[in-house]
C-alpha positions in Angstrom: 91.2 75.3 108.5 93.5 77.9 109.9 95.9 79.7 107.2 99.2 81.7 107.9 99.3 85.0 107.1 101.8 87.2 104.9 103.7 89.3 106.9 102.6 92.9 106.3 105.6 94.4 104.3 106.4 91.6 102.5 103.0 91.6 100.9 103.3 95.3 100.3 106.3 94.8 98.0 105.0 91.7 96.5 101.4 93.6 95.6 103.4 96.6 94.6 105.7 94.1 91.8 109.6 93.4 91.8 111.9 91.5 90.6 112.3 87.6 92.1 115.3 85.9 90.3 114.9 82.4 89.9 118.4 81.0 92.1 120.6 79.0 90.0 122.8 76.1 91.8 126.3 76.7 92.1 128.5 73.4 91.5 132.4 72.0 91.8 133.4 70.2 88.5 132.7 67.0 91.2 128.9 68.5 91.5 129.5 68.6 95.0 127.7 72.1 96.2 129.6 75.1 95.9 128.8 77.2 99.2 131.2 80.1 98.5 129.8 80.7 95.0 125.9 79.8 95.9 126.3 82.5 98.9 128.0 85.4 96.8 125.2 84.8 94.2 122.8 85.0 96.9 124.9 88.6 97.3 124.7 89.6 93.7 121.0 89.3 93.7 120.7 91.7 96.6 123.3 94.1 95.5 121.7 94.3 92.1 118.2 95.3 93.9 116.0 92.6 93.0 113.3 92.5 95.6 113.3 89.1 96.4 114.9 85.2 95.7 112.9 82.0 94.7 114.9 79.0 95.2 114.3 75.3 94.8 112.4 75.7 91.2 113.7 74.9 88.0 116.8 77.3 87.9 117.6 75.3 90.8 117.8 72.3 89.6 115.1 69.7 90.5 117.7 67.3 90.9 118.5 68.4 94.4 115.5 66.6 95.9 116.7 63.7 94.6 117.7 60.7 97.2 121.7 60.7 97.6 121.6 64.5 96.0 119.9 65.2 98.7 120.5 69.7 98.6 117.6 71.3 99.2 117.4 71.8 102.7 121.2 72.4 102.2 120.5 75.2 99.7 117.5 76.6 101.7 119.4 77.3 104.4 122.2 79.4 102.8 119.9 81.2 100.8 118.2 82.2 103.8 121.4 82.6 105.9 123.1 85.4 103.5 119.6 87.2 103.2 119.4 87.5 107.1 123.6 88.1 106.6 122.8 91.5 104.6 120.8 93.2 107.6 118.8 94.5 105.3 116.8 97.5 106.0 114.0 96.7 103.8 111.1 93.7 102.8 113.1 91.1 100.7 111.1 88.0 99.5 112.2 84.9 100.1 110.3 82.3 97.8 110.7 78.3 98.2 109.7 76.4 95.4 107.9 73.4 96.5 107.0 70.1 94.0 105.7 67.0 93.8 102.6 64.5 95.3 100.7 66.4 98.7 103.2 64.2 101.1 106.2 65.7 99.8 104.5 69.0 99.0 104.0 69.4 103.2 107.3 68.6 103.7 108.6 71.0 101.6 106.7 73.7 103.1 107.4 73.0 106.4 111.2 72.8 105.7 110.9 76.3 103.6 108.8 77.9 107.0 111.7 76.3 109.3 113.8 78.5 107.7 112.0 81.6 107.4 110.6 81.7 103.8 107.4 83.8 103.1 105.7 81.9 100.3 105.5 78.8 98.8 105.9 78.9 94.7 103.4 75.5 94.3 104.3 73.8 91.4 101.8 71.8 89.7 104.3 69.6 87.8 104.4 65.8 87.6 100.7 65.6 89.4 98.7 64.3 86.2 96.8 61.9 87.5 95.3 64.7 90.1 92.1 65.9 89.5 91.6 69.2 89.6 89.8 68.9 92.9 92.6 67.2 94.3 94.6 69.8 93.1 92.9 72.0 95.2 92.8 70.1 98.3 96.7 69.7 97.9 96.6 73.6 97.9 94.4 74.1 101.2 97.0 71.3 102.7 100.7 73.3 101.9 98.7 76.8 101.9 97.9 75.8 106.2 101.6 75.7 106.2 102.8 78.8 104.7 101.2 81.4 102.6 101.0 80.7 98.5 102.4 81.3 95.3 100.9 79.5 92.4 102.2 78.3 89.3 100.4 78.0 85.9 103.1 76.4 84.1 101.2 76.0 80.6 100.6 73.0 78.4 103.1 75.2 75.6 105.9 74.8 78.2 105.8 71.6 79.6 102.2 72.2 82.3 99.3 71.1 81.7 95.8 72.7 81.2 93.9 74.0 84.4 90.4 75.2 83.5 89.0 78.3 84.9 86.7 76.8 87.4 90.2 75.6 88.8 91.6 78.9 89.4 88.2 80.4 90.6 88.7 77.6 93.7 92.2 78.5 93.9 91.9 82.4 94.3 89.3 81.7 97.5 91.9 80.0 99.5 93.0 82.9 102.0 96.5 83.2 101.9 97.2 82.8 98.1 99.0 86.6 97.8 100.7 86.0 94.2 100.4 83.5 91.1 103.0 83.4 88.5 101.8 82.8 85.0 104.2 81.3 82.3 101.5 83.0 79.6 102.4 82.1 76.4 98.5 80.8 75.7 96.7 84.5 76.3 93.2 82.1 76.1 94.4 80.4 79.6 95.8 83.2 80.8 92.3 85.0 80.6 91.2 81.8 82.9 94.0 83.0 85.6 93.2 86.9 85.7 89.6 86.6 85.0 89.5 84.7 87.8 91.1 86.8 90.4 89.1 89.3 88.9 85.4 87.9 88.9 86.2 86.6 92.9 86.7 89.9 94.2 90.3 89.1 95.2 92.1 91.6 92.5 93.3 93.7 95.9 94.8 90.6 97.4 96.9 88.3 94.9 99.5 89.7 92.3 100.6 88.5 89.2 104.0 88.1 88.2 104.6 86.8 84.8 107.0 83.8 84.1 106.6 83.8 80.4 110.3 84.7 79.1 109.4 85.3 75.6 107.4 88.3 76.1 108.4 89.7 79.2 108.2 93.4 79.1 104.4 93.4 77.1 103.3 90.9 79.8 104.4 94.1 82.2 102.8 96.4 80.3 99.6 94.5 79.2 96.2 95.9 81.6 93.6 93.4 81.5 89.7 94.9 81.7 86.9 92.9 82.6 83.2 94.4 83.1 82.2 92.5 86.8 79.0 93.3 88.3 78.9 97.0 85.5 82.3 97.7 86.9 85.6 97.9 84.8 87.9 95.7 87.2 91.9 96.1 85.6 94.9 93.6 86.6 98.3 93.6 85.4 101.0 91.8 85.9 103.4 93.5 88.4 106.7 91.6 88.2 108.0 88.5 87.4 109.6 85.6 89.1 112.2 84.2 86.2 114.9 82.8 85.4 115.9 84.8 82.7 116.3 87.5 85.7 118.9 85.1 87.1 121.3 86.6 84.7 121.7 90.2 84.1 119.7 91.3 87.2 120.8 95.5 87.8 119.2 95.7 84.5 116.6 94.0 85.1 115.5 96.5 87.7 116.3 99.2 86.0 113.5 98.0 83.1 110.8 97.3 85.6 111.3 100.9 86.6 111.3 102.3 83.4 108.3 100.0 83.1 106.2 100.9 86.0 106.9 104.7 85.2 105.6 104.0 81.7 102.6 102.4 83.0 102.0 105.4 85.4 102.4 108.2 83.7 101.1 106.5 80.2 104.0 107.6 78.1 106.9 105.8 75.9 104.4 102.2 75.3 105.9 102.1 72.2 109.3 102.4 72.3 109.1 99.8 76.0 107.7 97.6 73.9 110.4 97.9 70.9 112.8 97.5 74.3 110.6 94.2 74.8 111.7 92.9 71.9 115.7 92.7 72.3 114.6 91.3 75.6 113.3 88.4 74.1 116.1 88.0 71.5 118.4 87.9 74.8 116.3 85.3 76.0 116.4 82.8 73.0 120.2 83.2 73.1 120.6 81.9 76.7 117.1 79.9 77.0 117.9 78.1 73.7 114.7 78.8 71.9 115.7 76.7 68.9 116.5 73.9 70.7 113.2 73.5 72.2 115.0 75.4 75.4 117.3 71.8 76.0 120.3 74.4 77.1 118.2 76.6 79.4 120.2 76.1 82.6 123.7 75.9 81.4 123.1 79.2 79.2 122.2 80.7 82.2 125.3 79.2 84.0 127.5 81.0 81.1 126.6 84.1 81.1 127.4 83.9 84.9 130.4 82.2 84.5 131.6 84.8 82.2 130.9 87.3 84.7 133.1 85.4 87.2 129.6 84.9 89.7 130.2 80.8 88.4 133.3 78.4 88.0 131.5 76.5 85.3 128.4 75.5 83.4 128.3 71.8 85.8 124.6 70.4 86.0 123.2 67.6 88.2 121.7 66.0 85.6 124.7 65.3 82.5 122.0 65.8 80.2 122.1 69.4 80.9 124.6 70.9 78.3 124.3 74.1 76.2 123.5 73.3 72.6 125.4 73.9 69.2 125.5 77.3 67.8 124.6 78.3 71.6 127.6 80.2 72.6 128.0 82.2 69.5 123.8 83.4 70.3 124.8 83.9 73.4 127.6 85.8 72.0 125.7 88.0 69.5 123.2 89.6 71.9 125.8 90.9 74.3 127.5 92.6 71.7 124.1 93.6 70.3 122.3 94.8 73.6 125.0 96.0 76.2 122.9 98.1 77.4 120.7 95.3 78.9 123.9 93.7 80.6 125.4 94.0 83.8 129.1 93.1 83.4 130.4 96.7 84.8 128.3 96.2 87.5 129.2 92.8 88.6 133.4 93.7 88.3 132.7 96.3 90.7 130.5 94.0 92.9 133.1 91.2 92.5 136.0 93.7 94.0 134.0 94.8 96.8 132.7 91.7 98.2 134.5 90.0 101.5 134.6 86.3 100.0 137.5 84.6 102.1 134.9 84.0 104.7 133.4 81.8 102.6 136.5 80.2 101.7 
């Protein structure tokens, strides 16, 4: 079986670790799509030096595959249109998130390579009744269509359980460059690195960490294994999250600080104090308490409140922040300015051209 290659300096960015926002849908109070507000999101992301997009996962809203929905493709394709707008003179990753049983799964990743998406974030969601082994042949199948992405999503979040001799199979398939681990079990996520690790593929996949509740000692964390009476080290270089879909400038700025603290072995300590209002900022707009039911729309507010939104609208009426929500939400801007962004985004919001999106 042939496999598609990365291109070149996409994978040197991706292997070096960046920031991939997790695109959030931009609705009407109808729920019809709106383009003007999805396309200068799509701007804010790239103004505010995030090093790539992921869209058609969760942040997205799942509900946009769904028959008489029907947005993906829609969304796809202005994602990908106002990334090829910016003329940018650097590697920007553009991540599709693709879902569901092996038929749909191809389709998906033909429809994210039609429009010029590099990877293929391969959720393992909703597939219970797959084997592991049919798991794996699912991979082979989208990974000869575009180059992969995986997913653990954990059995703590929602996943379910994928043993290690699962992820030993998936790390030999040739064009997986990057896995995404939502690691809030550190047992499984042992299965994940130790197994990039004990395949010899450590030079060729990166991890990027998707657990919000611990995002900057995921960053920080260097896992050691003794392979053959060699130490072999993997961290995780970036993250692909949707808590990043909200405040992004500062975002970068932390991974920065981040790496330099990981290079140059100095201020672990205090980073990982930082860590901590990071994850109070999450609970706030993930709704931690409420077993995360007002994830999306608390991302939606904080965007609305920056003017990037018109309102918190969801596909699914389900989807409403939670009580006590807004005043959480609330308390950690006050608390943490210095992990927002609002200064930013005014000065972005005066300088972009909108009317033609109008």
């Amino acid at each position: 079986m042939k496999f598609p290659d990365l291109d070149t300096a996409i994978n040197k960015l991706l292997q070096a670790g960046t920031i991939i926002p997790a695109h959030p849908l931009a609705l009407q109070e109808d729920l019809k799509l709106d383009e003007r507000r999805q396309r200068i999101l799509t701007q804010y992301y790239i103004a505010s030096g995030a090093g790539g997009l992921a869209v058609g996962v969760h942040t997205t809203q799942f509900e946009i595959r769904k028959p008489g929905i029907d947005l993906l493709e829609r969304v796809l394709k202005i994602t990908a249109d106002e990334i090829d707008r910016a003329n940018l003179n650097h590697p920007f990753i553009k991540v599709a998130g693709i879902v569901g049983p092996t038929a749909q799964a191809i389709k998906e990743a033909e429809l994210a390579t039609q429009y010029g998406y590099h990877l293929g974030l391969l959720s393992m969601g909703g597939l219970q009744a797959y084997s592991e082994a049919e798991l794996i042949e699912r991979t082979q199948a989208v990974a000869s269509i575009m180059p992969i992405f995986g997913f653990y999503l954990q059995p703590a979040v929602g996943g379910r359980l994928l043993s290690y001799r699962f992820w030993r199979a998936f790390v030999e398939i040739p064009n997986v460059y990057a896995i995404k681990v939502a690691a809030f079990n550190r047992y499984q996520t042992l299965d994940v690195v130790r197994a990039v690790c004990d395949s010899g593929t450590s030079d060729r996949i990166a991890l990027y960490t998707g657990n919000d509740d611990n995002i900057v000692a995921d960053l920080l964390t260097p896992y050691r294994f003794t392979i053959g009476g060699q130490e072999v080290e993997k961290r995780f270089v970036g993250g692909l999250l949707g808590h990043w879909a909200v405040w992004t400038k500062a975002a970068v700025g932390l991974l920065q600080e981040i790496k330099l603290g990981n290079t140059n072995n100095i201020n672990i300590g205090n980073l990982l104090s930082e860590g901590i209002k990071i994850t109070d900022m999450n609970a706030a707009v993930f709704d931690s308490s409420n077993s995360f039911h007002g994830c999306i729309p608390g991302i939606h507010e904080v965007l609305r409140r920056q003017g990037l939104l018109e309102g918190l609208w969801c596909l699914n009426p389900n989807e409403q922040l939670s009580p006590g929500q807004l005043e959480e939400i609330d308390r950690v801007i006050q608390s943490y300015p210095e992990y927002t962004d609002d200064q930013f985004v005014r000065g972005f919001l005066k300088k972009i051209d909108i009317t033609t999106h109008e």
